[in-house]
C-alpha positions as CSV (number, residue, x, y, z in Angstrom):
1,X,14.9,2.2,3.3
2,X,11.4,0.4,2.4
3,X,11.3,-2.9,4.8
4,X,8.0,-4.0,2.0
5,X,7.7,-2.6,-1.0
6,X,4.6,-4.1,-3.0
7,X,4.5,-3.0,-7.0
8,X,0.8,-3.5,-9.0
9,X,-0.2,-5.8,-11.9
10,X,0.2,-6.2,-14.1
11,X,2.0,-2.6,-15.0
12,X,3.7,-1.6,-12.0
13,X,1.6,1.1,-12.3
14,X,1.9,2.1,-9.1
15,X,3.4,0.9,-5.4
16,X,3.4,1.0,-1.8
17,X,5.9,0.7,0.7
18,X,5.8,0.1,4.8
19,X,8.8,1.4,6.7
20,X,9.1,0.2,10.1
21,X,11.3,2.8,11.7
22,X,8.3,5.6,12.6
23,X,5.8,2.7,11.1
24,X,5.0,5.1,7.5
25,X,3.2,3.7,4.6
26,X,3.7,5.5,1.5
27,X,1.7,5.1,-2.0
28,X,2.5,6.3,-5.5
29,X,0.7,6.8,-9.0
30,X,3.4,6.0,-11.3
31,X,1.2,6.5,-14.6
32,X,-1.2,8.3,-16.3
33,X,-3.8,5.7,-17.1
34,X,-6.9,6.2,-15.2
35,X,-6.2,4.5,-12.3
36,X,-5.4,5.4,-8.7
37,X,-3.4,3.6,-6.3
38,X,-5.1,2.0,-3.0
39,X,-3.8,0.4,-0.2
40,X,-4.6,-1.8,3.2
41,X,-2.7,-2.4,6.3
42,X,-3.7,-4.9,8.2
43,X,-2.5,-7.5,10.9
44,X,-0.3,-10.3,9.6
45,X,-2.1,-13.3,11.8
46,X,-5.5,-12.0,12.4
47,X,-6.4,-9.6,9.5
48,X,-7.3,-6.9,11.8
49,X,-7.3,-3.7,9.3
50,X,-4.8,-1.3,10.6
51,X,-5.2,1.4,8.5
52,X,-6.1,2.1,4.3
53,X,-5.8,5.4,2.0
54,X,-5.3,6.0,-1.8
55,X,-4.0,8.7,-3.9
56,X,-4.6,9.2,-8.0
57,X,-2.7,11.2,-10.2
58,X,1.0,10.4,-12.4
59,X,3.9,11.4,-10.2
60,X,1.5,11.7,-7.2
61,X,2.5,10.2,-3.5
62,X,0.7,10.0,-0.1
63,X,2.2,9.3,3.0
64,X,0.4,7.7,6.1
65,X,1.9,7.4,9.9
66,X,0.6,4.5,11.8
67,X,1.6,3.9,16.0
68,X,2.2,-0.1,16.0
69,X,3.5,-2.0,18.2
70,X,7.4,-3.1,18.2
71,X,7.4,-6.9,16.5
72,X,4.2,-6.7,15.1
73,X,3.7,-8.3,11.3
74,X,1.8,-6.3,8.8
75,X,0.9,-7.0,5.2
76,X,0.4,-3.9,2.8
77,X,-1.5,-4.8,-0.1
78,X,-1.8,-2.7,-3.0
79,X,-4.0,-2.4,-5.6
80,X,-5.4,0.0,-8.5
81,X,-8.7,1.6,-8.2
82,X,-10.8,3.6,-10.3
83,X,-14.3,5.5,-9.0
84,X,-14.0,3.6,-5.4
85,X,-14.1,0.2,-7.1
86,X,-10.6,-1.9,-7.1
87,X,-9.1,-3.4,-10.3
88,X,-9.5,-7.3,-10.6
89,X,-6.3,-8.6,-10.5
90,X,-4.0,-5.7,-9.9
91,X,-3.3,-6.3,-6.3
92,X,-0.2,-7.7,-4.4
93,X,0.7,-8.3,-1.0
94,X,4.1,-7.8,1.1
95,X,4.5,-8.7,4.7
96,X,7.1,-7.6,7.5
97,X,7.4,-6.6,11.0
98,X,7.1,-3.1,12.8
């Protein structure tokens, strides 16, 4: 189970989620609109990027390993995208420990 799951705006087009058994990010397309789905790891406190990917395409998921520390906090924020550029106002944050 998903410790942070963080959903787009304003369509829930897509989501990502940070599971902190095996510390995994996953990220899903949910529709077919044009978009892709991108996402950032980073360090809770200091905003130290931790790690980033995206993945396009309805029904489409991508799955990302990351070796953190035990205790550390993360944020995953996740956005839309389209041609490298991310969509204004389509990204949310969610927060948790590893």
């Amino acid at each position: 189970m998903a410790d942070s799951v963080v959903f787009t705006n304003p369509s829930s087009a897509g989501y990502g989620s940070f599971v902190s058994e095996g510390e995994k990010v996953t990220i899903c397309d949910s529709r077919a609109d044009g978009y892709g789905v991108n996402f950032f790891l980073t360090d809770r406190w200091s905003g130290a990027l931790l790690g980033k990917g995206h993945i396009g395409g309805k029904g489409k998921c991508a799955n990302f390993d990351y070796a953190l520390a035990e205790g550390r906090d993360v944020c995953i924020d996740v956005s839309l995208y389209k041609n490298g550029v991310i969509k204004n106002g389509s990204g949310n944050t969610g927060c948790t420990r590893a």
